[in-house]
C-alpha positions in Angstrom: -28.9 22.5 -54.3 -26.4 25.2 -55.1 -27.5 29.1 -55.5 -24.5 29.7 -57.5 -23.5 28.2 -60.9 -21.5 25.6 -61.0 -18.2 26.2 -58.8 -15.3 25.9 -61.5 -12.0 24.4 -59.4 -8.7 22.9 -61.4 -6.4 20.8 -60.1 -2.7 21.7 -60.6 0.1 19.3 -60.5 3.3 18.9 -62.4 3.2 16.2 -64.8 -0.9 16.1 -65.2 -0.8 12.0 -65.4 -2.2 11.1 -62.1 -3.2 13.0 -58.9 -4.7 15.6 -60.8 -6.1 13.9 -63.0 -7.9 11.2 -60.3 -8.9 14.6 -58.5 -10.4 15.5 -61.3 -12.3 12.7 -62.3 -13.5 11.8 -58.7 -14.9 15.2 -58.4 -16.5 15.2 -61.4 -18.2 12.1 -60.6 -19.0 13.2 -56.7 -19.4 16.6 -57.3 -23.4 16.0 -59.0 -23.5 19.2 -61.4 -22.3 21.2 -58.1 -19.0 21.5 -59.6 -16.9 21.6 -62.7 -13.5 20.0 -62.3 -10.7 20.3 -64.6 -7.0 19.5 -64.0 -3.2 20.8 -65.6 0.1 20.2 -65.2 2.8 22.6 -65.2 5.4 20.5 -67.2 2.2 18.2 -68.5 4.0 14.2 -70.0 1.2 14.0 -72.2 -0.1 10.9 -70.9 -2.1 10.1 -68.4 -0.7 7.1 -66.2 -2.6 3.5 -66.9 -2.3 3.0 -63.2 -4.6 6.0 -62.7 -7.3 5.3 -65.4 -7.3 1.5 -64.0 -7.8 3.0 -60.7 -10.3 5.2 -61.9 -12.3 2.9 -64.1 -12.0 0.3 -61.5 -14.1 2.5 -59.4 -16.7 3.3 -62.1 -15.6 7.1 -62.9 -15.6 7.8 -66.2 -12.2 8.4 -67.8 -14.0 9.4 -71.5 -12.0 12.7 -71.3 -9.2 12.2 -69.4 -6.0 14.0 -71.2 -2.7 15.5 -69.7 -2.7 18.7 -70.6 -0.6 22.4 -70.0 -1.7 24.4 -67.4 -1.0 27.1 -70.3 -4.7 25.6 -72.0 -6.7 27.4 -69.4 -4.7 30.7 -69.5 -7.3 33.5 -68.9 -10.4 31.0 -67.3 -11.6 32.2 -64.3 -12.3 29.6 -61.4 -13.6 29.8 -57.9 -11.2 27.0 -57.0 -7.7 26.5 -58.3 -6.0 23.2 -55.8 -2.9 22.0 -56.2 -2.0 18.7 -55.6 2.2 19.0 -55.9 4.5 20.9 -53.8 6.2 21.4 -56.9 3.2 22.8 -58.7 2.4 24.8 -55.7 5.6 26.8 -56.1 5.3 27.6 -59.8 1.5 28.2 -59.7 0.9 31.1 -62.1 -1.6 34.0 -60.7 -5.6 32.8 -62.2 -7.6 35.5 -63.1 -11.0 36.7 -61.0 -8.9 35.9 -57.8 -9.6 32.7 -57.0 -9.3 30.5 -53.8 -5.7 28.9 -54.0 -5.4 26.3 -51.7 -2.9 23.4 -51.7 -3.5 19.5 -50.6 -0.4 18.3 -51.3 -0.4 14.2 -52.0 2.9 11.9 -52.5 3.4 11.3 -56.0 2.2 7.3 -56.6 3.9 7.4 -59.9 7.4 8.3 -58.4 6.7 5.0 -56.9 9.0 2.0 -57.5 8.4 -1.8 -57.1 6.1 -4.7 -58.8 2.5 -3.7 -60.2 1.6 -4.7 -57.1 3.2 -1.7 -55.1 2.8 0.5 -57.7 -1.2 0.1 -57.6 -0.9 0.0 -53.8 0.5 3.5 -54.0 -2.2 4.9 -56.6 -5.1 3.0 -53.7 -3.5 4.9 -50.7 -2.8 8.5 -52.8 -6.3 8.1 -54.5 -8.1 7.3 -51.4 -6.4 10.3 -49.7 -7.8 12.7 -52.4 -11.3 10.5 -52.6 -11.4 11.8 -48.6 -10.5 15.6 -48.9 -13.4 15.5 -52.2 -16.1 13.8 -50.1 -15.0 17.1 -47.6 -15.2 19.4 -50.3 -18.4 17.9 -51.7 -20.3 18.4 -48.3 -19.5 21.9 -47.2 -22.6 24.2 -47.9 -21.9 27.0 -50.8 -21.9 29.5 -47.5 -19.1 27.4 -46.2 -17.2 27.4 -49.3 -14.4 30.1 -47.8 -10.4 29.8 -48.1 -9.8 28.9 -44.2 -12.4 25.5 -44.9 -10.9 24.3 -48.3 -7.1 25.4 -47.5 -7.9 23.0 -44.0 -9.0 19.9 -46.1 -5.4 19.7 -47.4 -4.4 18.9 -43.9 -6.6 16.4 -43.0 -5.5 13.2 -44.0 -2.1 13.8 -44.8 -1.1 10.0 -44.5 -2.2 8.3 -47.8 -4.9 5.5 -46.3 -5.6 6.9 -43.3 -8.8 6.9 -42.3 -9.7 7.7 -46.0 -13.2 7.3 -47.6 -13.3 4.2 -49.8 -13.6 5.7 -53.8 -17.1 4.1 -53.7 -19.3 5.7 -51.3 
């Protein structure tokens, strides 16, 4: 059990409609009270992308309060953890209050993706898997192993969507 509050991370990506919003959600679920996970977008669409909530609810997280939302709504929140999931986010990140750990595991965009259903959802499996993998990381580090070297390091394991990922449901 955690000594600290609840860590607070957010999840940073462009468009806010489907890597940050599965890294969200899978932490939220995974993370047992340990953490509180929230996610933004830089240039947010204002939808989250069906693939991701059917990829989400498939798995049996809870998409109750999924939204895409401005990175501008959490202006002046201070987190411990602030992870982006885009290069393109990465390079526009704005500067978080409380000096947080900024840390960047950078996953292909599944939405970007073009083809049937069939490749589509293919893409959102190998991308969600790959940030399923780095959370089940993240989950299992001890609070005193909670430092910027560790978490920065999780975004470069795994950096082949599917491989040797942790299914969503263990």
């Amino acid at each position: 059990m955690s000594t600290k509050a609840p860590y607070k991370v957010l999840f940073l990506c462009t468009g806010n409609s489907a890597r940050s919003i599965m890294a969200e959600h899978i932490l939220r679920q995974r993370g047992q009270g340990r953490f509180e996970s929230y996610s933004a977008g830089s240039h947010p669409t204002g939808a989250v992308n069906p693939h991701a909530l059917e990829f989400l609810q498939r798995h049996h997280i809870d998409t109750s309060r999924a939204r895409s939302k401005s990175w501008d709504e959490y202006r002046g929140e201070k987190f411990d953890f602030v992870i982006t999931v885009c290069d393109r986010a990465r390079e526009a990140c704005p500067i978080w209050p409380g000096q947080p750990m900024l840390v960047h595991w950078s996953s292909p965009d599944p939405v970007a993706v073009e083809g049937d259903d069939q490749t589509k959802r293919k893409a959102f499996l190998d991308v969600a898997s790959q940030i399923s993998a780095r959370i089940t990381i993240f989950c299992a580090f001890r609070d005193e192993q909670l430092n910027e070297w560790a978490v920065r390091d999780i975004g470069n394991q795994f950096t082949q969507p599917g491989s040797a990922a942790t299914p969503i449901g263990s």
